[in-house]
Backbone as CSV, one residue per row, in Angstrom:
resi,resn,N_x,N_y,N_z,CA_x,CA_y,CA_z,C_x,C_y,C_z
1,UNK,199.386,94.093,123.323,198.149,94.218,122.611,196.963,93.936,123.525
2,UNK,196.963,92.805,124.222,196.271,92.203,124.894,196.172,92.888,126.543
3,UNK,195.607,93.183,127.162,196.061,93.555,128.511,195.336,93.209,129.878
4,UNK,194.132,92.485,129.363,193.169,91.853,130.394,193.935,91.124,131.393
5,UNK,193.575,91.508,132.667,194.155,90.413,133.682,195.834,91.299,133.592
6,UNK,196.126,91.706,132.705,197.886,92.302,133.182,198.237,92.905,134.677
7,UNK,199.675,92.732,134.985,199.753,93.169,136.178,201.049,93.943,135.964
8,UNK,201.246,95.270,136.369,201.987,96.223,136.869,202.714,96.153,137.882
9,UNK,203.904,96.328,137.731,204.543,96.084,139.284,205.976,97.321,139.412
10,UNK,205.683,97.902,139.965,206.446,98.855,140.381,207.345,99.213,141.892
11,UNK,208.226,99.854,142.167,209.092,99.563,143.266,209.617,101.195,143.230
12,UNK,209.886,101.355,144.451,211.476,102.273,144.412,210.583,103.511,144.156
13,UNK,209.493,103.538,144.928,209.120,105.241,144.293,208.641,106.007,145.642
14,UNK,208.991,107.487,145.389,209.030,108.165,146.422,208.428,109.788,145.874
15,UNK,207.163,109.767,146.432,206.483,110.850,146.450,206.548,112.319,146.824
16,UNK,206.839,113.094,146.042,206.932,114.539,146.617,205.945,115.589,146.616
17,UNK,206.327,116.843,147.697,205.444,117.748,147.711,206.020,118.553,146.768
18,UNK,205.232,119.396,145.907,205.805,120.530,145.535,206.514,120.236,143.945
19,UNK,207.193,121.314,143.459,207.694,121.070,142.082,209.491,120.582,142.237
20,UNK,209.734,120.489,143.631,211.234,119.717,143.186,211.306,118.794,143.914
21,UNK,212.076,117.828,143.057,212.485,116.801,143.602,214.226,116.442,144.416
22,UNK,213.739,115.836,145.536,214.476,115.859,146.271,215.856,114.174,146.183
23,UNK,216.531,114.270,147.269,217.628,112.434,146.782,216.335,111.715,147.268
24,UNK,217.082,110.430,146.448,215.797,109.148,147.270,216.211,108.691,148.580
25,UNK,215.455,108.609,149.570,215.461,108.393,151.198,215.271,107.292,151.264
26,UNK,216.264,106.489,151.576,216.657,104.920,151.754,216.237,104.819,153.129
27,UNK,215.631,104.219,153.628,215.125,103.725,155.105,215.453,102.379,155.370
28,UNK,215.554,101.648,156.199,215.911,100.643,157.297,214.221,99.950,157.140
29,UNK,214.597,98.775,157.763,213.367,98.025,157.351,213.104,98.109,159.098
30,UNK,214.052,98.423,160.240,213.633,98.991,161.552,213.006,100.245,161.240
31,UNK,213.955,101.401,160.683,213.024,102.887,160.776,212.108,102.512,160.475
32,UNK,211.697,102.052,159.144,210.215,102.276,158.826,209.053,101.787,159.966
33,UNK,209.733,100.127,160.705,208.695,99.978,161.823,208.434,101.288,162.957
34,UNK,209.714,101.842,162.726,209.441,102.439,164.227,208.938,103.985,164.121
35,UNK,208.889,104.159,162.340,208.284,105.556,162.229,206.362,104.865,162.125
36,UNK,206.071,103.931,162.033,204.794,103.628,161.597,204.472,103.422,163.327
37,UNK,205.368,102.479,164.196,205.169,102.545,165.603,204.537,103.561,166.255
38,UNK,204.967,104.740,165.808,204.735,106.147,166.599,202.989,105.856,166.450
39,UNK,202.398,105.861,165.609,200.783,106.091,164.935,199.869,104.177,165.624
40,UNK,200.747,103.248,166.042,199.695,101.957,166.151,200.825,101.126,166.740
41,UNK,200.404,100.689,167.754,201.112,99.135,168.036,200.406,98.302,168.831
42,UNK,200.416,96.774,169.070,199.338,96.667,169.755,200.488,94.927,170.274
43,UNK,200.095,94.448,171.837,200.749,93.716,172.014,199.344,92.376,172.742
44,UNK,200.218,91.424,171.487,199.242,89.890,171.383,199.885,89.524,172.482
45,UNK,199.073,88.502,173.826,199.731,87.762,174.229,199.023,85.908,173.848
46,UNK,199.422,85.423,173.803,198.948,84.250,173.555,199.836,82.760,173.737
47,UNK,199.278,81.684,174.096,199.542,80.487,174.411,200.800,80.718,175.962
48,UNK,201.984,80.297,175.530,202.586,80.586,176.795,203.388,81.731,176.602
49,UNK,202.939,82.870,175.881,203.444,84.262,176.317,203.447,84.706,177.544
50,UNK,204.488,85.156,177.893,204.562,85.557,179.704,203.447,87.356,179.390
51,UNK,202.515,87.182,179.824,201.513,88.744,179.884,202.565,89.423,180.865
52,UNK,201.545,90.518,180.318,201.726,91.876,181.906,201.646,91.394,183.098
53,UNK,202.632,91.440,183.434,201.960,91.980,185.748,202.613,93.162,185.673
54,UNK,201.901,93.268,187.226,201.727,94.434,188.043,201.445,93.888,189.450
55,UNK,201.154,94.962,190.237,201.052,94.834,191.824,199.829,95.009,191.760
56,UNK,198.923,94.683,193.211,197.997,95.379,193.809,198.182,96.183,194.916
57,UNK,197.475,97.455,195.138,197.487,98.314,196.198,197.578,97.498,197.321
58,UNK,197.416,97.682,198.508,197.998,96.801,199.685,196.783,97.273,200.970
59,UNK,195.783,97.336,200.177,194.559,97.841,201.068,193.219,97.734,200.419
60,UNK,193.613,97.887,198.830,192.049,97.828,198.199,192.256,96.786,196.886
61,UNK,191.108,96.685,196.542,191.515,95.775,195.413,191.078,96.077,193.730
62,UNK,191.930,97.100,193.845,193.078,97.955,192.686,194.205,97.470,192.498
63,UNK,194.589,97.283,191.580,195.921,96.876,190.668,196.077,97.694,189.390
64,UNK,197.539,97.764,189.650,198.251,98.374,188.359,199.039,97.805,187.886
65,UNK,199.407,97.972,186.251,200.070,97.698,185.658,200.909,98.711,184.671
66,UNK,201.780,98.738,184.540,202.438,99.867,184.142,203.324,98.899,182.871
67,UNK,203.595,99.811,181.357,204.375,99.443,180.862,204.707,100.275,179.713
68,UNK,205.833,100.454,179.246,206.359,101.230,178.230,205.737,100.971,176.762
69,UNK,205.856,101.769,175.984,205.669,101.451,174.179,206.360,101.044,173.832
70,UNK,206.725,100.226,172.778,207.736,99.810,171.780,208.126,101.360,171.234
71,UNK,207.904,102.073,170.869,208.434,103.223,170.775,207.347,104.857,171.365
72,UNK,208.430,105.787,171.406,207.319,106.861,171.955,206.316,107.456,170.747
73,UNK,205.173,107.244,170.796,204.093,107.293,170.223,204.336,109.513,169.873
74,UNK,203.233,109.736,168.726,203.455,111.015,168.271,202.841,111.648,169.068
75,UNK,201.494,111.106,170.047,200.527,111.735,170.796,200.633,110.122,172.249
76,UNK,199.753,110.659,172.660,199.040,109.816,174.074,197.897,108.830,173.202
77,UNK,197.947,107.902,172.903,197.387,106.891,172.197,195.983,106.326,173.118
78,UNK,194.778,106.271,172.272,193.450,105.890,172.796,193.809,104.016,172.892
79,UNK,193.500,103.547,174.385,193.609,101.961,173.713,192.188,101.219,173.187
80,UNK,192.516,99.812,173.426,191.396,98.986,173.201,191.905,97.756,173.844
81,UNK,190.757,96.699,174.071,191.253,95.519,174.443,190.328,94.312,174.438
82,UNK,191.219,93.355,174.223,190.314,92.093,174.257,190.692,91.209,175.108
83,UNK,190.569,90.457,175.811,190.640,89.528,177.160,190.621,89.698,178.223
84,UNK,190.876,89.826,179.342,190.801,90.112,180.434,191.792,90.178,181.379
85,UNK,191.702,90.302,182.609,192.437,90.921,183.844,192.072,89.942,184.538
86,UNK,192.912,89.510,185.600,193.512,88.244,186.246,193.842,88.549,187.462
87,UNK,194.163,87.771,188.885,195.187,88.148,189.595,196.204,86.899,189.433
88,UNK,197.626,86.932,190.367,198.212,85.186,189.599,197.275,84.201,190.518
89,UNK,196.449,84.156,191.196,195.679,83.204,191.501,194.679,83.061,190.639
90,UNK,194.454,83.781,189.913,193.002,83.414,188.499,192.467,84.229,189.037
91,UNK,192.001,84.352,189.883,190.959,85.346,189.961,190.408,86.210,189.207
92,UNK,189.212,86.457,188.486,188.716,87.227,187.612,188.738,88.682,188.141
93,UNK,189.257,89.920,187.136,188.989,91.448,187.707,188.392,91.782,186.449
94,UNK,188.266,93.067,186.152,188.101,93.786,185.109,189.157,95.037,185.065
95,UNK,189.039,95.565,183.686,189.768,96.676,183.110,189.125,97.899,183.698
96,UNK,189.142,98.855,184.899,188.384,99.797,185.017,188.634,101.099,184.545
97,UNK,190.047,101.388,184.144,190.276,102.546,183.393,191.896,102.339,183.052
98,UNK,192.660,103.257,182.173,193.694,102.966,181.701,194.360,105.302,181.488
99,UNK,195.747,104.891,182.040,196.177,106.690,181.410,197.456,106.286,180.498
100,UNK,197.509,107.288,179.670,198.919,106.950,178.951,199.560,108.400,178.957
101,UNK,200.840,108.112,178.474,201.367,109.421,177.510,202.047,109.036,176.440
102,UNK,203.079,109.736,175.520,203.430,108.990,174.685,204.315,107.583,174.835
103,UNK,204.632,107.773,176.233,205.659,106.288,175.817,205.206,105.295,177.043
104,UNK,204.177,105.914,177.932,203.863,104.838,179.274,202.414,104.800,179.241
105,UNK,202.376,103.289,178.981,200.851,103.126,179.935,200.213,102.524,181.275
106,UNK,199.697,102.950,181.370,199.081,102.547,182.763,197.648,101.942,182.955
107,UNK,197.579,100.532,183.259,196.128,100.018,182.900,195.639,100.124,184.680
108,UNK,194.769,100.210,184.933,193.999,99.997,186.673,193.121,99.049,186.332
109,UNK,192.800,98.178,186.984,191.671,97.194,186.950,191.451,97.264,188.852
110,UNK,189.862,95.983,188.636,189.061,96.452,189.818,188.962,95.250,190.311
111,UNK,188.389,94.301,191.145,187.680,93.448,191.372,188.855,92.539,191.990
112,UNK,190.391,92.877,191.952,191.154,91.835,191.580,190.951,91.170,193.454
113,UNK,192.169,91.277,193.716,192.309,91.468,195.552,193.323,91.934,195.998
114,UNK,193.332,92.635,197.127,194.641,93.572,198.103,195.883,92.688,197.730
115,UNK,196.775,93.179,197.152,198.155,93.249,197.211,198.392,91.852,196.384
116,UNK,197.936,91.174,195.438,198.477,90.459,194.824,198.988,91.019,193.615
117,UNK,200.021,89.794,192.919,200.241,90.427,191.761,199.003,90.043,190.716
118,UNK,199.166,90.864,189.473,198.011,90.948,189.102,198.454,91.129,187.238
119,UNK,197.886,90.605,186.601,198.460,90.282,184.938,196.804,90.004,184.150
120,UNK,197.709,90.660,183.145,197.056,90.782,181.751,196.836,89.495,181.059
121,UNK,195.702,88.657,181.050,195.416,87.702,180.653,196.035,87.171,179.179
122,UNK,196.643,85.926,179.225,197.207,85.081,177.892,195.998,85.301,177.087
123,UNK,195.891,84.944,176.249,195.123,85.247,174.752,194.159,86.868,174.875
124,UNK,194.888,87.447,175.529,194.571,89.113,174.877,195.171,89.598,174.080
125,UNK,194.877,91.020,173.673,195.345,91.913,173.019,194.831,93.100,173.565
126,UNK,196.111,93.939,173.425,195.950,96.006,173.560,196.597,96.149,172.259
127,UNK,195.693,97.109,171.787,195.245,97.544,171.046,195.943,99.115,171.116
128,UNK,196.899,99.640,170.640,197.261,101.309,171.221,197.423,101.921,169.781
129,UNK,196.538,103.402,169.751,196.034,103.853,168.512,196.320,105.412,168.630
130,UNK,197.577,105.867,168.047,198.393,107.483,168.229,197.637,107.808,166.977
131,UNK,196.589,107.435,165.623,196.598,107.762,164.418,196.371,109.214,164.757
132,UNK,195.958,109.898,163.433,195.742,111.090,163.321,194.393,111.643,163.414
């Protein structure tokens, strides 16, 4: 009678195109991460998370870092980022450009120094964005 404040709760439903309906598609609580993976993933590092390394060139002071997706993305994913670039002596660099494809990225930073190794600062985040 009453229905103010009521709550609805529904489960188990699966949307179709078109006028027939098809079996219900039981998924994995992995598939579903790794079909949503393809479109966003983004990797926190924080407190004593071991970050990214990489090398530096052995002449300039360029460094790379190279690293795979958690899964291969549907496209070449735009990133983003928050914290910074390091060498393992501290040394401050910056992010100067980044290439991907669907399943590798590749960050370059600048400033770092010749031939050290060189990591993705603890309390960052990348940010990697395949949406549509």
């Amino acid at each position: 009678k009453d229905n103010l404040n009521a709550t609805w709760q529904i489960t188990g439903v699966q949307l179709e195109v078109g006028s027939v309906a098809t079996e219900f598609e039981h998924r994995s609580f992995g598939e579903e991460l790794a079909l949503c993976q393809r479109y966003y993933q983004d990797y926190v590092f924080t407190g004593s998370t071991l970050a990214l390394s990489g090398r530096g060139a052995a002449s300039t002071d360029v460094s790379y870092i190279a690293f795979p997706t958690k899964v291969e993305m549907r496209t070449s994913p735009s990133l983003a980022f928050s914290g910074g670039w390091e060498t393992g002596s501290g040394r401050a660099g910056t992010l100067s450009s980044y290439h991907t494809t669907s399943n590798i990225i590749t960050a370059r930073g600048s400033n770092t120094v010749s031939g050290p190794t060189v990591r993705w600062v603890r309390g960052g985040t990348i940010f990697v964005d395949a949406e549509l």
